[in-house]
C-alpha positions as CSV (number, residue, x, y, z in Angstrom):
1,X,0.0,0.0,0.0
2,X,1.6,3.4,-1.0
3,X,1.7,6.4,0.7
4,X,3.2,10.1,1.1
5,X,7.3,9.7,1.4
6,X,7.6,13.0,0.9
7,X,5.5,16.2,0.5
8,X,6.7,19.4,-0.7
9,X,4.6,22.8,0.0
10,X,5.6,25.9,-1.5
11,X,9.5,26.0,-1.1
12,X,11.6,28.1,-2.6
13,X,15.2,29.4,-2.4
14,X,16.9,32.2,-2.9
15,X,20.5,32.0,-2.7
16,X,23.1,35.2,-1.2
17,X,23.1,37.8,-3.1
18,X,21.0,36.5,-6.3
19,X,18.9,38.6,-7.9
20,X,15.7,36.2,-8.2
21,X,15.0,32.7,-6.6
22,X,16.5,29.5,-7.7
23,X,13.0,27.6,-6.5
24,X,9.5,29.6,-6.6
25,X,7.1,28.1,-4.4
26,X,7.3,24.4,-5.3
27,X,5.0,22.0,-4.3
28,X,5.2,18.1,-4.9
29,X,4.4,15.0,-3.7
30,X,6.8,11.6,-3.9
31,X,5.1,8.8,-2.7
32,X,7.0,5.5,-1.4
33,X,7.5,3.0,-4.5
34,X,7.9,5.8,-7.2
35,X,10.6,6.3,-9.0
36,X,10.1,10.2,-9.4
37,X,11.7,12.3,-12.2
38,X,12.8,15.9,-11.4
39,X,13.6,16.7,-15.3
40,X,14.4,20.5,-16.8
41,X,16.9,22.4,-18.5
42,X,20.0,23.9,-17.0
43,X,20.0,26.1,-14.5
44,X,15.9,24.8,-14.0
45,X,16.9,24.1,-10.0
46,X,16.6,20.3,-10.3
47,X,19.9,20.2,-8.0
48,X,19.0,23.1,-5.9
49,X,15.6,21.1,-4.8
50,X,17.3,17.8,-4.1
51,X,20.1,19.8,-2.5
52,X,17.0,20.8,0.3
53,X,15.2,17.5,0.4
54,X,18.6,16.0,1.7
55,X,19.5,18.4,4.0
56,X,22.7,20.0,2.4
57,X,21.1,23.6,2.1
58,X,18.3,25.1,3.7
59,X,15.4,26.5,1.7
60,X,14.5,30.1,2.1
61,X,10.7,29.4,2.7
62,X,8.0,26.6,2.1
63,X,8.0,23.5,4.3
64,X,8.8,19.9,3.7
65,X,6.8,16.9,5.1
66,X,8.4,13.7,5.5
67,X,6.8,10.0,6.4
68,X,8.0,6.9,7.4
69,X,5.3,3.9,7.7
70,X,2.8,6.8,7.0
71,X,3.7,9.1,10.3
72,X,5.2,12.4,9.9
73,X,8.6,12.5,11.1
74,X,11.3,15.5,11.4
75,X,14.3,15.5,9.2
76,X,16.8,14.2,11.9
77,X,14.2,11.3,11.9
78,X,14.2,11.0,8.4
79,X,18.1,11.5,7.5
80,X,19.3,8.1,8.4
81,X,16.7,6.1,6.1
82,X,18.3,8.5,2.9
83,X,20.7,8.1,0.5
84,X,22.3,10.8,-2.0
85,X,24.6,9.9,-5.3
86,X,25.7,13.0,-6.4
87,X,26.7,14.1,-9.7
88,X,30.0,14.6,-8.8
89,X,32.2,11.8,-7.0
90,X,31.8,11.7,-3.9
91,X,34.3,9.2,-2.5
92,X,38.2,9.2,-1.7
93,X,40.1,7.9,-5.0
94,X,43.4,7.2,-3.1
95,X,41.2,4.8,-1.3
96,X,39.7,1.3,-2.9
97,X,36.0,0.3,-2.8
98,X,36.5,-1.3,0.2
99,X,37.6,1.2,2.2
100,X,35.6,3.8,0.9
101,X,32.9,1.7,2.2
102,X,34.4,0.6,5.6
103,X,34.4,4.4,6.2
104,X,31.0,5.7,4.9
105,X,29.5,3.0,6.8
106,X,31.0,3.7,9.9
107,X,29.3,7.1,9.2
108,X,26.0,5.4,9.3
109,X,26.8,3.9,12.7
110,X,26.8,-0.1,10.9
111,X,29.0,-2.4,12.7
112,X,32.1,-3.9,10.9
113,X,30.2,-7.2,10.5
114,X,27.7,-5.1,8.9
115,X,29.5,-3.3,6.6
116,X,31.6,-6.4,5.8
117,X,28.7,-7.7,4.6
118,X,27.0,-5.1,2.7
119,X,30.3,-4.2,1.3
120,X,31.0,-8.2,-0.5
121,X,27.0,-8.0,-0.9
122,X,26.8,-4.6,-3.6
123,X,30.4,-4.8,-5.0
124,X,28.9,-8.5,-6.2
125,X,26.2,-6.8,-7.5
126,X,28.1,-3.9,-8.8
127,X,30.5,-6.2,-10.8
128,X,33.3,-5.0,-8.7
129,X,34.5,-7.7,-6.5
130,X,37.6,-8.1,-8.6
131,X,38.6,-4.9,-8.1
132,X,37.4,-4.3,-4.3
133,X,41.1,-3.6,-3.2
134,X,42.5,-1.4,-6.2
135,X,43.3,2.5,-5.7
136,X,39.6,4.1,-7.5
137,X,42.2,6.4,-9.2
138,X,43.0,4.0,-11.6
139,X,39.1,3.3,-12.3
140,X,37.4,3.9,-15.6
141,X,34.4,6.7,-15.1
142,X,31.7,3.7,-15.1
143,X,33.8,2.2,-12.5
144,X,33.7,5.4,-10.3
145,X,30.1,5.9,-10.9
146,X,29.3,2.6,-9.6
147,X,31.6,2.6,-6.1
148,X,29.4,6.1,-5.7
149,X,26.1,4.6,-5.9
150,X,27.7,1.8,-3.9
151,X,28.8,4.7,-0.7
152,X,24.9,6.1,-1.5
153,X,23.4,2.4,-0.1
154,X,25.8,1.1,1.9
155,X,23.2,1.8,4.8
156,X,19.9,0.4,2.7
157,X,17.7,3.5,3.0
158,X,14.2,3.7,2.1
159,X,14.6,7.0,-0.4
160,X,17.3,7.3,-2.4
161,X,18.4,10.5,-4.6
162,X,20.0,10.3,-7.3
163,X,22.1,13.3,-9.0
164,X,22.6,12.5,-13.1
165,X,23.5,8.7,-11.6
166,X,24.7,7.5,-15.3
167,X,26.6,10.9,-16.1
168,X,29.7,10.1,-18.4
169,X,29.5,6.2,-18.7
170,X,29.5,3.8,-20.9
171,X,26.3,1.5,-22.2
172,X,26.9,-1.3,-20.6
173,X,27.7,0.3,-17.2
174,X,24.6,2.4,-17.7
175,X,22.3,-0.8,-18.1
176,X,24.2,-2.4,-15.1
177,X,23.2,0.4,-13.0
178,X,20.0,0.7,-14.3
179,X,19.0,-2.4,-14.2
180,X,20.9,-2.4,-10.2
181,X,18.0,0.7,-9.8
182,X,15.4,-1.1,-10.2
183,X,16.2,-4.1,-8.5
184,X,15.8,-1.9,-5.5
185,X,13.1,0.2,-6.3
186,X,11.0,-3.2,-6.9
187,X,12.3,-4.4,-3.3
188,X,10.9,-0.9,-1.8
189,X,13.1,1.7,-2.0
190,X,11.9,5.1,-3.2
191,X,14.0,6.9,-5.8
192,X,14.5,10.8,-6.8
193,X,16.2,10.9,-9.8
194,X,17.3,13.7,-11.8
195,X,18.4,13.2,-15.3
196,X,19.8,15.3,-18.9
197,X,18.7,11.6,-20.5
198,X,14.9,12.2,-20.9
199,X,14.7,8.6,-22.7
200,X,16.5,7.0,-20.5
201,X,13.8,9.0,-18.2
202,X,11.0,7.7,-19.6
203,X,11.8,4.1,-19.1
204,X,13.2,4.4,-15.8
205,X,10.6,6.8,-13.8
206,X,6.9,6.3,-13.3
207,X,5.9,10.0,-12.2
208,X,7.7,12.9,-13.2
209,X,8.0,16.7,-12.2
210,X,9.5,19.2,-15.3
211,X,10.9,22.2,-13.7
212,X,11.9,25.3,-15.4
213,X,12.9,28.8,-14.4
214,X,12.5,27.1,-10.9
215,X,9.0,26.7,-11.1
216,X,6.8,23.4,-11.7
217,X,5.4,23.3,-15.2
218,X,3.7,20.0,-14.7
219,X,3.7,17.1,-12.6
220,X,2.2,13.2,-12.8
221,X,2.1,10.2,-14.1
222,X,4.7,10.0,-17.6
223,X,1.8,8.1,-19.6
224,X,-0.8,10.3,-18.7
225,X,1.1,13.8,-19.5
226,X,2.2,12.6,-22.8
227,X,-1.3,11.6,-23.4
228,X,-2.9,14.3,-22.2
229,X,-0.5,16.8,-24.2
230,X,-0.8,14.7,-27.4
231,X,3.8,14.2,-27.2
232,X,5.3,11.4,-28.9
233,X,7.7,10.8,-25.7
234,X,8.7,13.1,-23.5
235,X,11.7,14.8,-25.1
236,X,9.0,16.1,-27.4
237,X,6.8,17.0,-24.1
238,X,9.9,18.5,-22.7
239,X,10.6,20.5,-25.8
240,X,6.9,21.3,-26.1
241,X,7.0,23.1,-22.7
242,X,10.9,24.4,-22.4
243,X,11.5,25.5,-26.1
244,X,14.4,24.8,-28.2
245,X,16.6,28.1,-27.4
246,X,20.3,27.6,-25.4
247,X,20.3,27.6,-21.5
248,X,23.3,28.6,-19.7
């Protein structure tokens, strides 16, 4: 039975000194099991928005709801069931996979036998047991990508974002992770996903928000939007509603 994970009312952020607000008064709600799209050009506030939901900046006003098992609970409640893969690597290269993930989940609080087996459990899955004590410097970027999505469940949360999560890799890493995605969004975990790849998009998420100018143009179910706005897929919805002129 799905519920509210997470309900957004009216936030928006304006960062020091900027002339106009990155987010105006966005409102959204992610309930558990989807695999929610936050889609939109550059410069839309895709990363701005996630950037609140986690915790790593505050927003200047609205309010954010969070659930777990359907009762409201405060962030610090909330933090330890999320994960967050950023776009950019967040891991120690001069490290291997191994250590990298003996240290993130000591973050987490997870014993050692814990993390032991979490860490031989998603390199497995990761294909990258072979390489679980190598230097991530000498990694290709599909490599990389995976050890970060590794550090973003080492601790099994419930919601997971996900910042441009197959940015820069190859086609057969990107199905591997993919394919990894859904795996756990089938097994329960809700995922917030941000993407440039609108086809990949579109076979990956079931809902999506498209965000522009830091405001929501339209949110809800993929099929019905490209139904109900007569688009092919949605790069066609996306260029529908965004235009085709350059963004910074």
């Amino acid at each position: 039975m799905k519920f509210n994970c997470i309900q957004i009312e009216a936030v928006s952020k304006r960062y020091k000194g900027a002339a106009q607000d990155s987010l105006k008064k966005v409102s959204l709600t992610i309930q558990t099991g989807d695999v929610y799209g936050i889609l939109g050009p550059n410069g839309a506030g895709k990363t701005t928005l996630i950037s609140i939901l986690c915790g790593i900046i505050e927003a200047s006003d609205g309010h954010i709801v969070y659930r777990d098992k359907n009762e409201e609970v405060n962030f610090k409640g909330i933090q330890p069931k999320i994960g967050f893969v950023p776009q950019e690597y967040a891991l120690y290269q001069e490290l291997t996979p191994v250590q990298n993930l003996e240290y993130f989940g000591a973050l987490y609080n997870l014993s050692k036998e814990k993390i032991a087996e979490r860490t031989t459990e998603i390199l497995a899955v990761l294909g990258l047991s072979r390489v679980a004590n190598d230097r991530i410097e000498t990694f290709s970027g599909g490599m990389k990508r995976r050890v970060n999505l590794a550090i973003g469940i080492i601790h099994e949360p419930s919601i997971l974002f996900l910042d441009e999560p197959t940015v820069g890799v190859d086609v057969q890493s990107k199905v591997a992770i993919l394919k990894f995605l859904n795996q756990l969004n089938q097994a329960g975990t809700t995922i917030i996903y941000t993407s440039h790849h609108l086809s990949e998009a579109q076979d990956f998420c079931n809902r999506i928000a498209l965000i522009d100018q830091g405001e929501i143009i339209m949110n809800g179910d993929i099929d019905t939007l490209l139904s109900t706005h007569t688009a092919k897929d949605l790069k066609a919805l996306f260029i529908q509603f965004t235009g085709e002129e350059y963004r910074d």
